[in-house]
C-alpha positions in Angstrom: 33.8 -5.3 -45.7 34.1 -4.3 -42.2 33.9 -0.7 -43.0 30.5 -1.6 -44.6 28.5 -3.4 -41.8 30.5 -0.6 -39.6 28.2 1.9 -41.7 25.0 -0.4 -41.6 25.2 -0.9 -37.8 25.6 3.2 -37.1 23.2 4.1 -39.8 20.3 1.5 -38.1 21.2 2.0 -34.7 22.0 5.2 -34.5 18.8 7.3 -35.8 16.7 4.4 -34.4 17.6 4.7 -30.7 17.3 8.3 -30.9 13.8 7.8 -32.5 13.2 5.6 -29.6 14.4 7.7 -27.0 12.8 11.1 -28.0 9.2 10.3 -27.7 9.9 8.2 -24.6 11.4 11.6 -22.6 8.2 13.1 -24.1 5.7 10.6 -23.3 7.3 10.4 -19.3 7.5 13.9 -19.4 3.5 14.2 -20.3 3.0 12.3 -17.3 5.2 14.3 -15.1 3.1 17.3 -15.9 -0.1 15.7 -15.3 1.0 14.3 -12.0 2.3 17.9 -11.1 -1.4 19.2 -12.4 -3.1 16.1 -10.5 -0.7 17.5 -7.5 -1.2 21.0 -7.7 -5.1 21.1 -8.1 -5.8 18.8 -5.7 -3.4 20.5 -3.1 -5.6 23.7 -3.5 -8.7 21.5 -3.6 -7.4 20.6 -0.1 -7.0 24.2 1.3 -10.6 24.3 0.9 -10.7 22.0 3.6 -9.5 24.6 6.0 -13.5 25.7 5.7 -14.0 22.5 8.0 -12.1 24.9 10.8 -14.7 27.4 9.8 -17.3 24.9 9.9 -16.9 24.0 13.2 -16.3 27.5 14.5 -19.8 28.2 13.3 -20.8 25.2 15.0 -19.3 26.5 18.5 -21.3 30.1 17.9 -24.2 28.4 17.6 -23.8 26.3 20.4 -22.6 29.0 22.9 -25.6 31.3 22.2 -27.9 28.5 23.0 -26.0 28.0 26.3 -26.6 31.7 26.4 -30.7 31.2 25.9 -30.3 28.3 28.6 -28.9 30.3 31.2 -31.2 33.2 30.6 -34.0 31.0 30.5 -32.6 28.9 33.8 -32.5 32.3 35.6 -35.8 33.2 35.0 -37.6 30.1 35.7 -35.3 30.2 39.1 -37.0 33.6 40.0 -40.5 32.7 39.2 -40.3 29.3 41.3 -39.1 31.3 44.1 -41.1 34.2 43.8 -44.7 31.6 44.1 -42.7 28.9 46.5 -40.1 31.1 48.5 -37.9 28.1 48.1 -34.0 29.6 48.0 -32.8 26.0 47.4 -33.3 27.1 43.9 -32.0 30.2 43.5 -28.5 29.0 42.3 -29.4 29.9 38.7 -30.3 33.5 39.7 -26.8 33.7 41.6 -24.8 32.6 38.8 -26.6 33.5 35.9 -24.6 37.6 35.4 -21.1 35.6 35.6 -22.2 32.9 33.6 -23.9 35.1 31.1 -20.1 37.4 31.2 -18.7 34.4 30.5 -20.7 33.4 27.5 -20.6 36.9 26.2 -16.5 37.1 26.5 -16.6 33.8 24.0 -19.2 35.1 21.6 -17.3 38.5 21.3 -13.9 36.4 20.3 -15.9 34.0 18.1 -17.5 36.8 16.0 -15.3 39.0 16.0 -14.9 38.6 11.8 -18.4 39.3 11.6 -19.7 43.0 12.4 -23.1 42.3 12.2 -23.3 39.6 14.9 -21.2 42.4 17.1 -23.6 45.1 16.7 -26.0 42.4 18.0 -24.2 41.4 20.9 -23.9 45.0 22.2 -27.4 45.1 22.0 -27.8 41.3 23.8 -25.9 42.4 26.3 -27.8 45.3 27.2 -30.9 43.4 27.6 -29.2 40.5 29.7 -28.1 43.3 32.1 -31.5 44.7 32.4 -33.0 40.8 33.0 -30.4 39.5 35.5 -30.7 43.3 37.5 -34.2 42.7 37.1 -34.0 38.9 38.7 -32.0 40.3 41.3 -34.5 42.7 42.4 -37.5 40.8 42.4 -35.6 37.7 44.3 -34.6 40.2 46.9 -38.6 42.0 47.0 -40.4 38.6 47.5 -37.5 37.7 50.4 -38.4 41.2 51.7 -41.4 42.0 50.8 -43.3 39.0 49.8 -44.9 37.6 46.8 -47.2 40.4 45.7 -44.6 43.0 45.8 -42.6 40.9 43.5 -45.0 40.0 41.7 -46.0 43.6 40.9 -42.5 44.6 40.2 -41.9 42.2 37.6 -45.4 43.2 36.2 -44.3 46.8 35.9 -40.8 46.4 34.4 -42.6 44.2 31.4 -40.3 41.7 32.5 -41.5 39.1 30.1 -41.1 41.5 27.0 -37.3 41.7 28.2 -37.4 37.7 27.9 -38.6 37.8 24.1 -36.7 40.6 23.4 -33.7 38.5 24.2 -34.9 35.3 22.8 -35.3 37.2 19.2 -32.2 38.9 19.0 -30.2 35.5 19.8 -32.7 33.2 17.5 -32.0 36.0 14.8 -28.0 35.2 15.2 -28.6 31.6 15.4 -30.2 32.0 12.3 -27.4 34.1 10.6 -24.8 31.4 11.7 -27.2 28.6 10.4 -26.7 30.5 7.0 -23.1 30.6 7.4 -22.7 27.0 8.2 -25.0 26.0 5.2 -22.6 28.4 2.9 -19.6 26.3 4.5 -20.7 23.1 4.1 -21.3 23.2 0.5 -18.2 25.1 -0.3 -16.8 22.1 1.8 -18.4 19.6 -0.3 -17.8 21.4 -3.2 -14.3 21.1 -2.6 -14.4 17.4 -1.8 -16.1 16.9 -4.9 -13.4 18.7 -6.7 -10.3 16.8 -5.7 -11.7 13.2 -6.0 -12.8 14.2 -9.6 -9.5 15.8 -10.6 -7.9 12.9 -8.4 -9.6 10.4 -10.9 -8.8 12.2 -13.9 -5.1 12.3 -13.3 -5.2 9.1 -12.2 -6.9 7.6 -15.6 -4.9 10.1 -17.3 -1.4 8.9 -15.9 -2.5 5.3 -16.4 -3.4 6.0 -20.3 0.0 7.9 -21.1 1.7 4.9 -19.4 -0.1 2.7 -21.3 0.5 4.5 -24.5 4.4 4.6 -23.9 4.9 0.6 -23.0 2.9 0.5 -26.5 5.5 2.4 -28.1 8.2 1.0 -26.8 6.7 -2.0 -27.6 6.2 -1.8 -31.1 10.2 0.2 -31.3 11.5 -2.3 -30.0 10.3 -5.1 -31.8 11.1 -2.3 -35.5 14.3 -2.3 -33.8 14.7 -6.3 -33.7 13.5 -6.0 -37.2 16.1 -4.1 -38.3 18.7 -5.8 -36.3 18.4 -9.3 -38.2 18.2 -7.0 -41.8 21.6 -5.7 -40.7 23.1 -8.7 -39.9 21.0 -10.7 -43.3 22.6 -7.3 -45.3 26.3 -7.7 -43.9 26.5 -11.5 -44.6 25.0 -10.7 -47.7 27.9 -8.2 -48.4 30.6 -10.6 -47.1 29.2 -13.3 -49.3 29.4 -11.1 -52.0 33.2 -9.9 -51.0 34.4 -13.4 -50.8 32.8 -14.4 -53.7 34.4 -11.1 -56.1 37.4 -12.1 -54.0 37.3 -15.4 -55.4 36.4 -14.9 -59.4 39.0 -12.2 -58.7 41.7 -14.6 -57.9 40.5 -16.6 -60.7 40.8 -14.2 -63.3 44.7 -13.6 -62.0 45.2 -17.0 -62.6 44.2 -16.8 -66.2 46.1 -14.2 -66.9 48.8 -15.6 -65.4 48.5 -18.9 -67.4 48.0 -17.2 -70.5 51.0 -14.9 -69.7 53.1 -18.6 -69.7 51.6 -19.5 -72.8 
């Protein structure tokens, strides 16, 4: 008898926690994986953010040649004021226009310095700034010397307003190229953001659903498990019944013979 429910308890509980167990370690290692996915893509999907850096070093180019135009522009105005007014109070734009245009110039060369195209343009930039602030230079010192119809001729001869639009299209034309950079950046930026708050979502619904689906497994086991639990126990009573009662007719039958033995 005890060898028996010894056999029913290993046979039902045996092969039934393993069945339980099995699909668990798979179903919690399914969501390990997507986790590591959900991790992994959206780790990548972050690098992309890095393009922000690049974003905003486009947005510093820009702004540095327009500084660039302002100075130029500053300078020149300066030098015209002076050259119909003769008033030196201001002339400090003229005077500080070559450094501050080196300046500028040093800054651009480091920020473009990935871009060869935008370095072939700045040699050429800085050629014609040279010429313009020489130029303002020389027609400050003619009208101080001279007066205003020297300088007005000099600046007259040397085309001096060609220079100007000379330099204006060259840096609009790499203002433009930067625009297109920072337009390409942008959307590769927002492409990217896209990207990990969709895969973020789908892992997350993902994780959620294989979770779900393993409390409903282990659920519904562990209620077949309950199940077979009380048809163990009804089975081993049943078999004890049964061994008490062949027990008993058994001592009976001894008796009989016994009796009949006497007789």
């Amino acid at each position: 008898m005890s060898n028996d429910s010894t056999i029913i308890n290993q046979d039902e509980t045996g092969p039934s926690a393993s069945w339980l167990a099995t699909p668990i370690w798979i179903a919690f290692g399914l969501i390990l994986v997507t986790l590591a996915t959900v991790g992994t893509v959206s780790y990548r999907s972050m690098e992309q953010f890095a393009s922000n850096r690049w974003v905003t070093h486009t947005y510093i180019v820009i702004r540095q040649m327009k500084a660039l135009l302002e100075t130029s522009d500053e300078a020149v105005s300066a030098e015209r004021f002076y050259v119909l007014t003769a008033d030196q109070s201001r002339l400090e734009p003229v005077a500080t226009a070559r450094s501050t245009g080196a300046r500028l110039m040093r800054s651009l060369a480091s920020l473009t310095a990935d871009n060869p195209e935008q370095q072939r343009r700045l040699v050429e930039l800085q050629a014609l700034l040279d010429a313009e602030f020489s130029l303002l230079e020389k027609v400050v010192a003619t009208r101080t010397q001279l007066g205003r119809n020297s300088a007005i001729s000099l600046i007259q001869a040397h085309n001096a307003w060609e220079l100007t639009a000379r330099i204006h299209h060259l840096a609009e034309a790499m203002i433009g190229t930067e625009d297109e950079l920072l337009k390409e950046r942008a959307h590769a930026e927002a492409a990217s953001a896209r990207l990990a708050l969709r895969v973020l979502g789908i892992g997350a619904f993902a994780a959620f659903c294989l979770v779900a689906v393993a409390a409903l497994y282990v659920r519904r086991t562990v209620a077949h498990l309950r199940h077979l639990t009380q048809l163990g126990s009804s089975g081993a009573a049943s078999l004890r019944d049964l061994s008490q009662l062949c027990a008993s007719r058994a001592c009976c039958c001894s008796r009989s013979s016994t009796r009949w033995a006497r007789a």
